[in-house]
N, C-alpha and C positions, 0 to 999 in steps of 0.2 A: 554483545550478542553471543554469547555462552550458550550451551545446549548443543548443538549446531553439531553432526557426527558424520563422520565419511560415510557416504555412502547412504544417506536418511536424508530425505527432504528437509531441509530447516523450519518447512513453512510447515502446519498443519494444511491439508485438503479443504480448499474453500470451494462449497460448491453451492449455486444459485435453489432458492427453493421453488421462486417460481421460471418459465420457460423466459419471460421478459423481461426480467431484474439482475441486473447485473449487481457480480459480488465486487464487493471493495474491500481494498487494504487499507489502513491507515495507520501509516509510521508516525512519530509526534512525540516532541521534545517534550520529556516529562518533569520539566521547569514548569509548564505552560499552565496546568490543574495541579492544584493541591490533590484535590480529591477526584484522580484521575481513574485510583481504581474503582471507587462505585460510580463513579460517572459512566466508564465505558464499560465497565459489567452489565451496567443497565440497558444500555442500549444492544449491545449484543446479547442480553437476553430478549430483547423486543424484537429483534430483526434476526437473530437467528444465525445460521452459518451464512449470509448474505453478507455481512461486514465480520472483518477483523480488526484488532486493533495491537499496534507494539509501538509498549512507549520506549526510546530510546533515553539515556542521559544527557544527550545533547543531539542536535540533530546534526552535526556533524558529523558524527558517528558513523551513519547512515553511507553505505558503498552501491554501486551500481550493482553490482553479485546481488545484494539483496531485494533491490527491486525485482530485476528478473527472477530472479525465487520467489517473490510473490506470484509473476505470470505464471511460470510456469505451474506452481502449486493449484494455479485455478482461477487468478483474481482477471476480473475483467479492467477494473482500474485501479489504480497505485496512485494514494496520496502521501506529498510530505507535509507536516504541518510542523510550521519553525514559529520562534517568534521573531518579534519586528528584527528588522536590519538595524542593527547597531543598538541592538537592544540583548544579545545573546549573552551570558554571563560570562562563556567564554569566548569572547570577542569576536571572534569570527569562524563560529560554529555552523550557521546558517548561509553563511558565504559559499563556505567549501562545500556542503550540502549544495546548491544550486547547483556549484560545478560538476557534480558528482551523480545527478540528475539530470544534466544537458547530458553529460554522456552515456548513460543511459536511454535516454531519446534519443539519441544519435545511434548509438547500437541496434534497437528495435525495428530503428526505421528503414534501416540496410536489409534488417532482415524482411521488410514487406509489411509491420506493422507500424499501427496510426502511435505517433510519438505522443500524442493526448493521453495515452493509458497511462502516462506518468505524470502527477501536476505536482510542485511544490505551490504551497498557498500559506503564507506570512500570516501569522496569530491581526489581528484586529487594533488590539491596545494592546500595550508593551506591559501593560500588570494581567494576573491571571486571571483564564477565561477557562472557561467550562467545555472538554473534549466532546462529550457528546453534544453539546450545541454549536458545538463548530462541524462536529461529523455530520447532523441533519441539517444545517446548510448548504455544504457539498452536496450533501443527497439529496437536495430539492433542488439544489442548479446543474448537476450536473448533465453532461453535454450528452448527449444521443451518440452514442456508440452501439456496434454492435457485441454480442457475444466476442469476448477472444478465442480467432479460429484454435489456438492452442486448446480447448478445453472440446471442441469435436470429437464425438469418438473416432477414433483410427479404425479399419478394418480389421481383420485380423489376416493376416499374412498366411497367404495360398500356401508358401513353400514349407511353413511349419505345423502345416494339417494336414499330412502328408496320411496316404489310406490306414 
């Protein structure tokens, strides 16, 4: 996860195109697709700034800091996609990922937010599958949420409009 600068957003600005469509993130061990990059090129040019996609090198990788940088960049829900349990090349990539997800759910939810905005969701078959048909998946099951209140606009603060 390189790029990443004090003081910069790590995420790009995900923002919904329609008022009812929630944006998604989607983090995804880049073992899972050979051809992960025209697969979710394709579909984030179909759907827009409505989904994101980063594939990681192992989904281990993957820290709870970075979930929440997904929220707060804009995303209404955060997915992880690993592959099978006892299927990860480096053994227990997708292990620590889960751990590292509950807590993450755990943090949001302290804060007043539904711990569903984060799912980890296990590859199907433990040989490679195709990210964008795993991502339109998700996106046809996915659970009725509302907007994340994080993406409201804020007011603008009386005391720094000062006459």
């Amino acid at each position: 996860m390189s790029g990443a600068s004090i003081g910069r957003p790590f995420f790009p600005r995900v923002m919904t195109t329609r008022e009812k469509e929630l944006s998604v993130v989607i983090f995804f061990c880049q073992q899972l697709d050979p051809d992960q990059d025209a697969n979710r090129r394709a579909l984030e040019k179909e759907l827009g700034s409505r989904i994101r996609f980063f594939p990681l090198p192992c989904s281990g990788r993957i820290e709870a800091l970075h979930l929440m940088r997904a929220l707060e960049a804009g995303a209404d829900k955060v997915y992880l996609v690993t592959c099978q349990i006892g299927a990860c090349r480096y053994r227990e990539g997708n292990i620590r990922a889960r751990t590292r997800v509950e807590f993450a759910r755990r943090l949001i939810e302290e804060i007043g937010l539904e711990p569903e905005r984060f799912e980890m969701v296990n590859a199907s078959s433990p040989g490679p599958c195709s990210i964008d048909a795993v991502a339109r998946e998700l996106i046809s099951k996915a659970e009725v949420l509302a907007p994340s209140p994080l993406n409201a606009k804020k007011p603008k603060d009386a005391a720094h409009n000062g006459p």
